[in-house]
Backbone as CSV, one residue per row, in Angstrom:
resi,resn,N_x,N_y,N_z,CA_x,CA_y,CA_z,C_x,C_y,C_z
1,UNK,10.874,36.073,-30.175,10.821,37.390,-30.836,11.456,37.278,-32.219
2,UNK,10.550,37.954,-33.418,11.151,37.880,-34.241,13.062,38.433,-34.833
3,UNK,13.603,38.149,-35.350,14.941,38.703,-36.170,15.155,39.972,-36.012
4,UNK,14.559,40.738,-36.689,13.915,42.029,-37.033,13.977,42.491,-35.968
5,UNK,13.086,42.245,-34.736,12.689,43.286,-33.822,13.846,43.121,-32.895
6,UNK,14.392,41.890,-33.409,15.935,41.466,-31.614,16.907,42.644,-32.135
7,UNK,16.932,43.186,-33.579,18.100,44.273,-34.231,17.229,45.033,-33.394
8,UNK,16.275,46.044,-33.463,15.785,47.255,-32.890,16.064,47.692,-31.338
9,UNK,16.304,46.447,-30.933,17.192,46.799,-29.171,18.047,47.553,-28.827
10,UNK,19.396,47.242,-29.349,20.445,48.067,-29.489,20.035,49.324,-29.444
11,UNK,19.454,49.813,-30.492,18.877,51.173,-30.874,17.780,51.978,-30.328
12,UNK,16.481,50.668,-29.705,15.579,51.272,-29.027,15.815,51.863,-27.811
13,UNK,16.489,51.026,-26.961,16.891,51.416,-25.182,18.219,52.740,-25.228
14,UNK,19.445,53.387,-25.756,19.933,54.659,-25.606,18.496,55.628,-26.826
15,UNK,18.323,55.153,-27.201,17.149,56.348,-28.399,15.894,56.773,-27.071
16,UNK,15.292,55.690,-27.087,14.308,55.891,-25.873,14.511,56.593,-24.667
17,UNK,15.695,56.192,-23.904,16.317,57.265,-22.719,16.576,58.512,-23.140
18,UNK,16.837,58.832,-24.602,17.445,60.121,-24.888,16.030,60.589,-25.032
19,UNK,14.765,60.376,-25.482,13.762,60.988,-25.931,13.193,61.207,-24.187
20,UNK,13.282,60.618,-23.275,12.903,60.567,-22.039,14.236,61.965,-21.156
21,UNK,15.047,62.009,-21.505,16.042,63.187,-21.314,15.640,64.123,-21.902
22,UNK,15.278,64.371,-22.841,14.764,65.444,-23.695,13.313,66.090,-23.327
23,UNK,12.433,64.926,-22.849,11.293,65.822,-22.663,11.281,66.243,-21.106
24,UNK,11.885,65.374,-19.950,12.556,65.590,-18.859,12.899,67.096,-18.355
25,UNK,13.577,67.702,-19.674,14.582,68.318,-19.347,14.538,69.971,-20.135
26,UNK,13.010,69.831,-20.811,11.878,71.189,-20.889,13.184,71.158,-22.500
27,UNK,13.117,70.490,-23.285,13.448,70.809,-24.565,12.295,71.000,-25.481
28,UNK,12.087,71.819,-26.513,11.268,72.309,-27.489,10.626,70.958,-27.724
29,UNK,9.366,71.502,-28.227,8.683,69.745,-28.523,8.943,69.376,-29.737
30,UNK,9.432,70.260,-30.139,10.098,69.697,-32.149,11.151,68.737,-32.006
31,UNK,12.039,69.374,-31.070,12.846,68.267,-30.895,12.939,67.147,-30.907
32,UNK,11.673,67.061,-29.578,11.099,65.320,-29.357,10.197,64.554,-30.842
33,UNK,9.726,65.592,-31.249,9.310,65.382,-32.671,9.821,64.861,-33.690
34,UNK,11.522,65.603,-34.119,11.923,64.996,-34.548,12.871,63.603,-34.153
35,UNK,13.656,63.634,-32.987,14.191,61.978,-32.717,12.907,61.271,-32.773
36,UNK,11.707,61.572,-32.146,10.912,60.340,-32.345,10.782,59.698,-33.848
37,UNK,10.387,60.942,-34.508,10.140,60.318,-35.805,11.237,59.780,-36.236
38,UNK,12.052,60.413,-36.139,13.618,59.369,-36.623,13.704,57.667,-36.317
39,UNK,13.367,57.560,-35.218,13.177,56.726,-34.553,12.023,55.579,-35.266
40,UNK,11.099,56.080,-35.238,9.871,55.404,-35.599,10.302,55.279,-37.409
41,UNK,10.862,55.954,-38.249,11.575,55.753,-39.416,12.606,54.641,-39.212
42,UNK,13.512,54.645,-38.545,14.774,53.303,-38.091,13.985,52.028,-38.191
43,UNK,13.339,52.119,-36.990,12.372,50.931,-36.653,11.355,50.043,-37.736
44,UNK,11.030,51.062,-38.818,10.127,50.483,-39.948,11.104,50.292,-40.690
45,UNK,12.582,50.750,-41.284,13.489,50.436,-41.999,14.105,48.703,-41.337
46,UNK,14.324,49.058,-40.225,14.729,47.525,-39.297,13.790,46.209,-39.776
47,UNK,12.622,46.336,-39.625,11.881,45.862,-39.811,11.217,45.243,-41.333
48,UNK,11.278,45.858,-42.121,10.943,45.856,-43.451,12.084,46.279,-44.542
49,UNK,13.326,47.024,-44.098,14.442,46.969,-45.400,14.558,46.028,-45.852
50,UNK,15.049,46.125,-47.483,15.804,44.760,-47.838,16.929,45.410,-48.774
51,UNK,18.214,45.110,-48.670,19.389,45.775,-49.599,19.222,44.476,-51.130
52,UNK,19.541,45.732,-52.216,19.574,44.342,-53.501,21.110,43.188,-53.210
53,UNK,21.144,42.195,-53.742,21.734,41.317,-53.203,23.114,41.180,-54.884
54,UNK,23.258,41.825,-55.134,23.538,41.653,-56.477,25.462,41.804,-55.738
55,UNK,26.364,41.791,-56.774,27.677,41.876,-56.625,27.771,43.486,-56.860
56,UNK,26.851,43.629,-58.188,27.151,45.403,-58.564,26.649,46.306,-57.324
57,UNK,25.742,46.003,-57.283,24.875,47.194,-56.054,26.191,46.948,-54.431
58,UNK,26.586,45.793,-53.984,27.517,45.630,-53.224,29.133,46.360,-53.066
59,UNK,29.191,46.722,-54.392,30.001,47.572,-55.129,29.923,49.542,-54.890
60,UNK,28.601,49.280,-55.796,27.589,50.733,-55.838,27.731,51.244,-54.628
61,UNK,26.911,50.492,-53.791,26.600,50.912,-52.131,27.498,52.215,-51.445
62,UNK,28.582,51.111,-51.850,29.259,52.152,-50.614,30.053,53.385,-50.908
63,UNK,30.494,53.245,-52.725,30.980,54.276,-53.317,29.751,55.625,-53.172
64,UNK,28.521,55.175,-53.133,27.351,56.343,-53.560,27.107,56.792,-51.880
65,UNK,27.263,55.832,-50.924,27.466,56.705,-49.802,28.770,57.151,-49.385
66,UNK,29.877,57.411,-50.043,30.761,58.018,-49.887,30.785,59.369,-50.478
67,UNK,30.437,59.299,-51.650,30.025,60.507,-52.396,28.947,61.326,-51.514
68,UNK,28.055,60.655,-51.155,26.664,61.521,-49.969,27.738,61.923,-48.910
69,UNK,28.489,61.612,-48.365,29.673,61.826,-47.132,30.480,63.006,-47.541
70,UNK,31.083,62.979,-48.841,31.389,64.486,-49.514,30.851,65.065,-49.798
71,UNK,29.566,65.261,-49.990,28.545,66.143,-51.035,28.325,67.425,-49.900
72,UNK,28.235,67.567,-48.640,28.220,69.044,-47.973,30.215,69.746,-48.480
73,UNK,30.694,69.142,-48.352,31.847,69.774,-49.062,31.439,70.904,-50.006
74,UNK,30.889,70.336,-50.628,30.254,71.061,-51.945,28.884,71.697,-52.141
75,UNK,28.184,71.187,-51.201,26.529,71.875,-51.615,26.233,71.598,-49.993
76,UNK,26.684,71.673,-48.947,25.714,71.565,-47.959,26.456,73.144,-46.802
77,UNK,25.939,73.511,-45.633,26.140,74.719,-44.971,27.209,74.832,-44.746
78,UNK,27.667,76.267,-44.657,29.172,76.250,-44.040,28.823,77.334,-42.722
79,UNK,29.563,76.705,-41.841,29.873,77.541,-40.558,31.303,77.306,-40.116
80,UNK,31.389,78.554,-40.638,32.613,79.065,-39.898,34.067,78.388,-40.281
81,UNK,33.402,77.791,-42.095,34.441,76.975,-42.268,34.333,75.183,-42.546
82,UNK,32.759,75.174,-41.421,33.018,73.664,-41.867,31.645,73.503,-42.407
83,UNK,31.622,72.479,-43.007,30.651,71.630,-43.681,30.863,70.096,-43.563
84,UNK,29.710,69.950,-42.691,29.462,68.266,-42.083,27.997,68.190,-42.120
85,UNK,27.453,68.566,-42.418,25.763,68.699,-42.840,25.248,68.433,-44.075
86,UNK,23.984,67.697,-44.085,23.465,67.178,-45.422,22.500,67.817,-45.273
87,UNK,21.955,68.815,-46.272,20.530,70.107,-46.398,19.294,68.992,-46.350
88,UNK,18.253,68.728,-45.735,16.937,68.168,-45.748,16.144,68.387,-45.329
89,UNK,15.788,69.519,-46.121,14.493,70.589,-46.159,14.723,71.348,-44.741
90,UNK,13.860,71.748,-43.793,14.272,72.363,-42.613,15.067,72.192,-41.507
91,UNK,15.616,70.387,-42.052,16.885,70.020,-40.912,18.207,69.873,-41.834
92,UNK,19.376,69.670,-41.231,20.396,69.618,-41.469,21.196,68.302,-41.058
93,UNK,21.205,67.297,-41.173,21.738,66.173,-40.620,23.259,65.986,-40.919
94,UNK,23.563,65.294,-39.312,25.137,65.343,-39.418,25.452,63.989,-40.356
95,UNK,26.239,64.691,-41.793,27.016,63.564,-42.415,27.583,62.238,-42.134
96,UNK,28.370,62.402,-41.062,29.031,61.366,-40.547,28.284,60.551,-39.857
97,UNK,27.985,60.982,-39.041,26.661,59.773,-37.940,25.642,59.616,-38.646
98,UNK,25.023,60.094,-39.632,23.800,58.896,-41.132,24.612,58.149,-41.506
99,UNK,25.946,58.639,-42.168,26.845,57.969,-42.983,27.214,56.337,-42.626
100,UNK,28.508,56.793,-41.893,29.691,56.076,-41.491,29.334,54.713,-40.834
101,UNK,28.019,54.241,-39.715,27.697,53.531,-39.366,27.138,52.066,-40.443
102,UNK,26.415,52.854,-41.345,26.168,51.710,-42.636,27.268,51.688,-43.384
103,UNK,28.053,52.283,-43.883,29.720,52.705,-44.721,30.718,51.650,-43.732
104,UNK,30.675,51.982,-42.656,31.726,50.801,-42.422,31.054,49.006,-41.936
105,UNK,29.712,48.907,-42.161,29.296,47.633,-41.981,29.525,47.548,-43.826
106,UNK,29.314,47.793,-44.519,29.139,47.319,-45.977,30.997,47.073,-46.127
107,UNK,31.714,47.980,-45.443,33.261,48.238,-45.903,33.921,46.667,-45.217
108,UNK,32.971,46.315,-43.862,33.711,45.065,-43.233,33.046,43.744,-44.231
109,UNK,32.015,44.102,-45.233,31.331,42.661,-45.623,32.629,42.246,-46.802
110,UNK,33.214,43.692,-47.390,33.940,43.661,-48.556,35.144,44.334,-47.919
111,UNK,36.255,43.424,-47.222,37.391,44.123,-46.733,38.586,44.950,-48.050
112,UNK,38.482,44.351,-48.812,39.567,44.145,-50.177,39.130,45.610,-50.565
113,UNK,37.745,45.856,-51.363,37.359,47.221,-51.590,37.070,48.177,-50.024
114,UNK,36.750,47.973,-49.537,36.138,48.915,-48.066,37.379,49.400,-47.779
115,UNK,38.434,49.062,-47.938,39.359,49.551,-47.020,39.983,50.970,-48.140
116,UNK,39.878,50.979,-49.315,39.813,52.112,-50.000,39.006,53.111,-49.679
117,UNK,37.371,52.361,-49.619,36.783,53.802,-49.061,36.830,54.099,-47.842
118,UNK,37.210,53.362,-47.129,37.269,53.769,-45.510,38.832,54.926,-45.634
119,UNK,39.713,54.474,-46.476,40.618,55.668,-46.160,40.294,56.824,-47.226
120,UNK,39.220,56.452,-48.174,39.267,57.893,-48.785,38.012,58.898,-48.251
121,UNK,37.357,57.912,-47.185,36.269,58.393,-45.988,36.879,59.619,-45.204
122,UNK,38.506,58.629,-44.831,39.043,59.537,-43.802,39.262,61.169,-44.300
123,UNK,39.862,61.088,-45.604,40.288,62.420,-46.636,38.672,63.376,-46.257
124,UNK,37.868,62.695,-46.636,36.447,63.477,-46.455,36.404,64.428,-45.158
125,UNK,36.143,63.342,-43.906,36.205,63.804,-42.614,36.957,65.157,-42.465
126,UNK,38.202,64.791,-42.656,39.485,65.631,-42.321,38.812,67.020,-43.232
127,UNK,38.802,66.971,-44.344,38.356,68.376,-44.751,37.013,68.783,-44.585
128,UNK,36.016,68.141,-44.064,35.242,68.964,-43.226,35.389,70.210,-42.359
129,UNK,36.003,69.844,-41.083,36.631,69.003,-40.608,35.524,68.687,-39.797
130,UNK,35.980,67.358,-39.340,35.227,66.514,-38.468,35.775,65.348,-37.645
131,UNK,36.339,65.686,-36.440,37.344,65.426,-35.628,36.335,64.354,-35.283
132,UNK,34.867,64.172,-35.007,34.053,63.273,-34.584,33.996,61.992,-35.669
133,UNK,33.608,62.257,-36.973,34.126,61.330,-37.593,34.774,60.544,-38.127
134,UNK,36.124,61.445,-37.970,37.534,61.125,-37.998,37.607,60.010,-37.032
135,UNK,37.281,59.962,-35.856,37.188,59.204,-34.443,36.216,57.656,-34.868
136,UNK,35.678,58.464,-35.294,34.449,56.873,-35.930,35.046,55.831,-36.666
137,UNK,35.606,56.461,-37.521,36.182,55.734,-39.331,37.583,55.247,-38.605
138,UNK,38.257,56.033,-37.636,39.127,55.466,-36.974,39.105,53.983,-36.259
139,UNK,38.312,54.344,-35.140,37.514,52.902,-34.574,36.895,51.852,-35.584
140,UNK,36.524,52.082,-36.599,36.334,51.121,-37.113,36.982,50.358,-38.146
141,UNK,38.270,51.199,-38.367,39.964,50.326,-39.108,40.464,49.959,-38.293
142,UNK,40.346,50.129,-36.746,40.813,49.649,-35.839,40.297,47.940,-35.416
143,UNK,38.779,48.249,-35.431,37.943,47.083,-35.391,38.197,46.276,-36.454
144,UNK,38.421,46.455,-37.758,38.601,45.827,-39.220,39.865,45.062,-38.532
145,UNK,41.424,45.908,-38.675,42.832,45.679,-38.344,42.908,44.377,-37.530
146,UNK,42.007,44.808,-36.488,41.936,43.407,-35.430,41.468,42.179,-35.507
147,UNK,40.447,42.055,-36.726,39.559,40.919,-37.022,40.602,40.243,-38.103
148,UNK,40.688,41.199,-38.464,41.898,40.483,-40.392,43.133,40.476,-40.209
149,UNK,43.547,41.068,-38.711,45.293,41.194,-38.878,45.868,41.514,-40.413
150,UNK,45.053,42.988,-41.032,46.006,42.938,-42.059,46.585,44.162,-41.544
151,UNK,47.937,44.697,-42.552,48.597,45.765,-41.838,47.813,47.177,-42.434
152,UNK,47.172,47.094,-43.828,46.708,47.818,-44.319,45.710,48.450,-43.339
153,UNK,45.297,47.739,-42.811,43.900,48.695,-41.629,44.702,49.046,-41.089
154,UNK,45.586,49.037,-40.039,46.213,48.903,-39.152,46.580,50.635,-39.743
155,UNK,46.989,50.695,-41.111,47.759,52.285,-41.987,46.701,52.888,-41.393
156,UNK,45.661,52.780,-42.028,44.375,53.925,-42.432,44.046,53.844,-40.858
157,UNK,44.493,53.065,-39.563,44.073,53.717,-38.289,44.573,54.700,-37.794
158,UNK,46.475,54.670,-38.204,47.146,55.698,-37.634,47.083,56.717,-38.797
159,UNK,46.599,56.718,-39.520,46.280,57.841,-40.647,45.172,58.509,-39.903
160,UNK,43.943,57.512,-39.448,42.978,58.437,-38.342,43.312,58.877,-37.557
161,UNK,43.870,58.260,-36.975,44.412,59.377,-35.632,45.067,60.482,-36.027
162,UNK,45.397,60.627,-36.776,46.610,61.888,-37.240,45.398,62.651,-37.781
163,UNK,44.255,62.309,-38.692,43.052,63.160,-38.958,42.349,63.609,-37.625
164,UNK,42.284,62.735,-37.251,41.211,63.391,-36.086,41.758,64.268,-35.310
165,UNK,43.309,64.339,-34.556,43.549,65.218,-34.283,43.891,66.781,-34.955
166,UNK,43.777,66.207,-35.834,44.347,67.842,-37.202,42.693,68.581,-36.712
167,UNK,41.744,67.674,-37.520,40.376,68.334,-37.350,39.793,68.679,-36.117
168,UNK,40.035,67.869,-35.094,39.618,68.549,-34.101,40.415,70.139,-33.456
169,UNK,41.593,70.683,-34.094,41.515,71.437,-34.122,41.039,72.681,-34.924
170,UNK,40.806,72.430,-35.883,40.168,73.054,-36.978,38.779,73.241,-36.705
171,UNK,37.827,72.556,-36.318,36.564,72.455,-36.563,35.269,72.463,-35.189
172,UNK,36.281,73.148,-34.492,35.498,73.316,-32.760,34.494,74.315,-32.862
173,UNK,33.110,74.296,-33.046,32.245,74.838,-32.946,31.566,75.327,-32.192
174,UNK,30.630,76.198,-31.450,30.108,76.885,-30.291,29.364,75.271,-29.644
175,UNK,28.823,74.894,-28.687,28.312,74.077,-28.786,26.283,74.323,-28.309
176,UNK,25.887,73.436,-28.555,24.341,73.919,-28.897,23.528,73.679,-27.776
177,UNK,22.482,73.790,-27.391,21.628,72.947,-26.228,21.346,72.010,-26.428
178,UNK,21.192,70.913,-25.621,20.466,69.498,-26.074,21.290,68.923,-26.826
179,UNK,21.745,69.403,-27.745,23.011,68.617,-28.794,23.934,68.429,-28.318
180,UNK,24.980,69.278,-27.659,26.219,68.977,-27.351,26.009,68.798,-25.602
181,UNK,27.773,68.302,-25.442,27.644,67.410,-24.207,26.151,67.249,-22.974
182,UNK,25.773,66.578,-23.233,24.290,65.985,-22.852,24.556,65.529,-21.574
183,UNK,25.924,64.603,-21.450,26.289,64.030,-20.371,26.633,65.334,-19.189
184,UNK,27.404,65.770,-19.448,28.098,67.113,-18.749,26.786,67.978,-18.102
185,UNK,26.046,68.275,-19.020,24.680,69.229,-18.716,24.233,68.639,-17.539
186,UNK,23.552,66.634,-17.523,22.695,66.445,-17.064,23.745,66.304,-15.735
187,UNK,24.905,65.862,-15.780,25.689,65.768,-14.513,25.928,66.887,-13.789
188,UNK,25.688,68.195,-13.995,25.659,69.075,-13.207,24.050,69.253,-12.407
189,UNK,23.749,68.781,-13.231,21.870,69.029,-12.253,21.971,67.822,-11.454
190,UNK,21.505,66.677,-12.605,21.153,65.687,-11.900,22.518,64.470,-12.217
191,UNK,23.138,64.240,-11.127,24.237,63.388,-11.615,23.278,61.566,-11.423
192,UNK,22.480,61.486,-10.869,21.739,59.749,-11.188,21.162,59.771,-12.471
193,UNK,20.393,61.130,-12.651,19.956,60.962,-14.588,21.145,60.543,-15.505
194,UNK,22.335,61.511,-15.121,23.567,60.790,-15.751,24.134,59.934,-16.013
195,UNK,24.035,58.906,-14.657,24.245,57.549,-15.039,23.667,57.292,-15.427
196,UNK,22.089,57.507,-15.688,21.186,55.809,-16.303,21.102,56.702,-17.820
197,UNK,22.057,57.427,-18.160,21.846,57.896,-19.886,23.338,57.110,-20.115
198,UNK,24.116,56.823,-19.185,25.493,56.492,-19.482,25.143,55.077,-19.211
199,UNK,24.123,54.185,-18.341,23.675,52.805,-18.165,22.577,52.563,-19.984
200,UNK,22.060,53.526,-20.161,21.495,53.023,-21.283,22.090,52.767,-22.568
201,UNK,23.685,53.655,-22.594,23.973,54.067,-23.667,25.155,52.517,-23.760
202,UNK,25.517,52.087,-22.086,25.969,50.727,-22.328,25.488,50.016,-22.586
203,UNK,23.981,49.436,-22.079,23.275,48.831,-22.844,23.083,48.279,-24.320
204,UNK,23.023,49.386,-24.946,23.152,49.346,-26.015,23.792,48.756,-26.978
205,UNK,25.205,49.214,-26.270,26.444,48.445,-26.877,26.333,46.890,-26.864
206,UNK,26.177,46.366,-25.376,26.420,45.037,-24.915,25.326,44.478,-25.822
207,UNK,24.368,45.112,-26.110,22.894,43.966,-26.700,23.638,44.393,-28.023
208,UNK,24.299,45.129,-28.660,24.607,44.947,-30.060,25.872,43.871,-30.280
209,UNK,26.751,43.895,-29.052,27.827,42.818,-29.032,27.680,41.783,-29.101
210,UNK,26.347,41.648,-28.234,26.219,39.914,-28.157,25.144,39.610,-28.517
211,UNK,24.867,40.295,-29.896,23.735,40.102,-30.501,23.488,38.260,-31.665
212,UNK,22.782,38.165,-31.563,23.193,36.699,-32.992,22.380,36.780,-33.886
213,UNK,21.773,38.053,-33.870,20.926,38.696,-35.310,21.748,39.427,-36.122
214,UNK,23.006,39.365,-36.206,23.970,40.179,-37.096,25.410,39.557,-37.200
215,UNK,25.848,39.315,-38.230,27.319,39.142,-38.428,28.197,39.824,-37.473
216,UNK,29.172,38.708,-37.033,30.140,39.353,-35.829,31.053,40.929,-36.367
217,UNK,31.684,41.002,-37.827,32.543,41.996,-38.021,31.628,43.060,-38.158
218,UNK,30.471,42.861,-38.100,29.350,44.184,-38.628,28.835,44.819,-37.004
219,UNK,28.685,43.521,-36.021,28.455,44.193,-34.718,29.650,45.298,-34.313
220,UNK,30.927,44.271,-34.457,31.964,45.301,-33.628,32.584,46.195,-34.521
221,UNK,32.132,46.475,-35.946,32.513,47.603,-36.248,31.116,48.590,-36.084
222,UNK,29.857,48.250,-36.138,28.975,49.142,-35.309,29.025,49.987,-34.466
223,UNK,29.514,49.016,-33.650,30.080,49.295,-31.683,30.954,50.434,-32.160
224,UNK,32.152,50.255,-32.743,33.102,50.816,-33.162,32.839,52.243,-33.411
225,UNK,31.844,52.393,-34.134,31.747,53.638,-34.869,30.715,54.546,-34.224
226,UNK,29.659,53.720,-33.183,28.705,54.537,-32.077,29.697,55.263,-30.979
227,UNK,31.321,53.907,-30.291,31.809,54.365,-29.679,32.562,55.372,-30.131
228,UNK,33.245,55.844,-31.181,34.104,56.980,-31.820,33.187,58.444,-31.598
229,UNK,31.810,58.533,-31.952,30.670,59.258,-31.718,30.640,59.859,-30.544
230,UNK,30.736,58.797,-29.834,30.298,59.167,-28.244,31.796,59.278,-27.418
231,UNK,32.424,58.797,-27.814,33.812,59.284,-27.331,34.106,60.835,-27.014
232,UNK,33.867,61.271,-28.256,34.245,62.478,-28.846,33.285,63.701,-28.441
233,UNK,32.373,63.254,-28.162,30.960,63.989,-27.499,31.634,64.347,-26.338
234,UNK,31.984,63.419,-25.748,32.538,63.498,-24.371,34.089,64.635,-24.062
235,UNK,34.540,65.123,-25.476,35.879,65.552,-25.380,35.873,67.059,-25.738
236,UNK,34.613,67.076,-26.936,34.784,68.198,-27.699,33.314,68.792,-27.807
237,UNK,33.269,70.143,-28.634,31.586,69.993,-28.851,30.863,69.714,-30.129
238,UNK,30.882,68.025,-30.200,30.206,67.438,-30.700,28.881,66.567,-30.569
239,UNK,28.254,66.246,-31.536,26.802,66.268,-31.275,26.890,64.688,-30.018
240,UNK,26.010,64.404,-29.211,25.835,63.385,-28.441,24.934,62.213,-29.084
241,UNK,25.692,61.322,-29.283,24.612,60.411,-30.473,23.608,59.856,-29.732
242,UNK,22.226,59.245,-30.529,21.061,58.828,-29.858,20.378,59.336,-28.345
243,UNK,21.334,60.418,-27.825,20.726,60.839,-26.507,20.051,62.944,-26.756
244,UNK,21.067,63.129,-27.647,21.183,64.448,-28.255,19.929,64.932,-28.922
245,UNK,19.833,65.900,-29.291,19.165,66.346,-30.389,19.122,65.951,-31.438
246,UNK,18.912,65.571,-32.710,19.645,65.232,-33.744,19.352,63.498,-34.699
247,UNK,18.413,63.578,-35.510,18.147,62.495,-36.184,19.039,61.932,-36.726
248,UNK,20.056,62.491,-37.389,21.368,61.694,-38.127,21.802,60.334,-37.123
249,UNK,22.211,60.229,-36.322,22.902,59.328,-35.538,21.892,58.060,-35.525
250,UNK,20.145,58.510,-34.902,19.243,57.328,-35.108,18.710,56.829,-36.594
251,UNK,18.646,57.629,-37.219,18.780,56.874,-38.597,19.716,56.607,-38.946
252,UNK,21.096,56.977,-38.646,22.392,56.229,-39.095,22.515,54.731,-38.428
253,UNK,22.165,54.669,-37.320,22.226,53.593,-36.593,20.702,52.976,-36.864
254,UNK,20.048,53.254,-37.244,18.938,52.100,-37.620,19.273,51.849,-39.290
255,UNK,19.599,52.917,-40.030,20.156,51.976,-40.951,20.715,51.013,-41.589
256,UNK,21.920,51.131,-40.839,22.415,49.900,-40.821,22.365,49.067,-39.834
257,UNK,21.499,48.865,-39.342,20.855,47.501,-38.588,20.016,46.736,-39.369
258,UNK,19.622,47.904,-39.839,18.219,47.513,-41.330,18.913,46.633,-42.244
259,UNK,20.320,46.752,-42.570,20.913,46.045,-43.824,21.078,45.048,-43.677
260,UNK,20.764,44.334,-42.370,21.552,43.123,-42.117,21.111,42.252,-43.201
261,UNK,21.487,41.513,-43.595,20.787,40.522,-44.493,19.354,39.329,-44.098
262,UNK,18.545,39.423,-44.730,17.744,39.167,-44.268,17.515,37.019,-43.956
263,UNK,18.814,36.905,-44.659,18.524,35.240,-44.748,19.844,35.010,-43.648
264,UNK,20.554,35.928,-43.128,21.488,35.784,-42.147,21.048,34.885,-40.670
265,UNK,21.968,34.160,-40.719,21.822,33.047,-39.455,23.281,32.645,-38.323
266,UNK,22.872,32.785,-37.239,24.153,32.223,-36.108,25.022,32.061,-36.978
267,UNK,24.111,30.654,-37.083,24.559,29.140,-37.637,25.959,29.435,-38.237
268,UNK,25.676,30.866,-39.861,26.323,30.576,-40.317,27.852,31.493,-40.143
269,UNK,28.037,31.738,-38.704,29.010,32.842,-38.754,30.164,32.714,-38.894
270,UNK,30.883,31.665,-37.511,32.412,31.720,-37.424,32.400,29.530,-37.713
C-alpha cells in the first residue's frame, strides 16, 4: 500500500464509525453530508498535499495558523461569551480541533520556535475560553517535555493545566445533539455500539502510534492532541472529535497527516 493511503487509517476507521453512528442513530442527512465531505476533503489532502519546503514558509506556517486560532476572538460568533469558531459560509468550525493538530506537528518539527507558539496558543485558548483546547495544547507540551526533556515544555504544561481549568469554567456551553457527549448518548441506548465507537476511536490511536509513515514526535504529539479532544468530550460539553457532528476535528486531523513530508522515510527517524 502506498505512503499516502497507510496515513489515511488513523483517520479513516474512528471517521468512518462516526459516520456509521450518525446515520444509525436517525441524525439529519446534512450532517452525514457534511463529515463525509470533510472526510473525502482529508483524504484528497492526505493523498495529494505538499507543504513548501523552504526555511521561511516553516517559519510562516505556524505563526499564520496561530493568528487563524485567534481570529474568532475578533471576527468569529460569540455565544454567551465565547468565541472558538471560524465563520465558513453556513458552518462554523471549531478553531481548535482544525487548528492545533497541524500547529503542534509543525511546533514539534521546530522545538526552539514552537514552543513560543504553543504557549502563546495557550493565551488564545484560555480567552476563548476553551477548556477543550486548553487540554489539547496541554497534551501536546506534555508529549514535546517528554521527548526533549527540556524544562521549558514541561512550564507551558503546567501553565495548561492552570488554563484549562480556568476555561473550563468559564466556557460550559448547553450541549448539542450528535455533537456533544456521543459516548454517554450511545451508552444509554445501546451500550455494545459504545464500545465499538470507543474500539474504533482506539484504533485509531494505535495505527497512528505505530505508524512508520510519519515522524515519531509528530505521531505522539498527534495522539496527544486527538487524546486532549476526546478526553474532554468525555468530561464536559464539548464537541466529540471524528465521531460527533462537526468537520473541524476531520479536517484538522487529515490535515496534518497531509503535511507529512513527502520524501519522509523509517529509515530516517531515530
Amino acid at each position: 500500500m502506498n505512503d499516502r493511503y497507510r496515513l489515511m487509517l488513523p483517520l479513516a476507521v474512528p471517521a468512518l464509525a462516526g459516520l456509521a453512528h450518525l446515520a444509525a442513530s436517525g441524525a439529519p442527512a446534512h450532517y452525514l453530508a457534511v463529515n463525509g465531505g470533510a472526510l473525502l476533503l482529508a483524504f484528497g489532502w492526505i493523498a495529494t498535499g505538499r507543504l513548501p519546503d523552504s526555511e521561511i514558509a516553516k517559519r510562516v506556517l505556524p505563526a499564520v495558523l496561530l493568528a487563524l486560532f485567534a481570529l474568532p476572538l475578533l471576527a468569529g460568533p460569540d455565544i454567551e461569551g465565547v468565541r472558538r469558531w471560524l465563520p465558513l459560509g453556513p458552518l462554523s468550525l471549531h478553531a481548535g480541533m482544525l487548528l492545533i493538530p497541524f500547529l503542534g506537528c509543525l511546533c514539534a518539527r521546530d522545538p526552539r520556535y514552537g514552543r513560543w507558539v504553543l504557549g502563546a496558543a495557550m493565551g488564545v485558548a484560555l480567552l476563548q475560553p476553551d477548556a477543550a483546547s486548553a487540554a489539547a495544547l496541554t497534551l501536546v507540551a506534555a508529549a514535546l517535555a517528554w521527548m526533549h526533556r527540556t524544562p521549558f515544555f514541561a512550564a507551558i504544561t503546567a501553565l495548561g493545566l492552570a488554563a484549562c481549568v480556568i476555561a473550563f469554567g468559564l466556557g460550559n456551553l448547553p450541549p448539542q445533539p450528535f455533537v456533544e457527549h456521543v459516548f454517554a448518548d450511545v451508552w444509554a441506548v445501546q451500550p455494545l455500539i459504545a464500545l465499538s465507537l470507543v474500539a474504533a476511536v482506539a484504533t485509531g490511536l494505535v495505527l497512528l502510534l505505530i505508524s512508520r509513515t510519519m515522524p515519531r514526535e509528530e505521531r505522539f504529539v498527534l495522539a496527544a492532541a486527538m487524546t486532549g479532544f476526546t478526553a474532554m468530550s468525555l468530561i464536559g460539553n464539548y464537541p466529540t472529535p471524528l465521531l460527533g457532528y462537526g468537520a473541524a476535528s476531520i479536517l484538522g486531523f487529515g490535515l496534518a497527516l497531509g503535511a507529512v513530508p513527502r520524501n519522509y522515510r523509517c529509515s530516517t527517524e531515530e
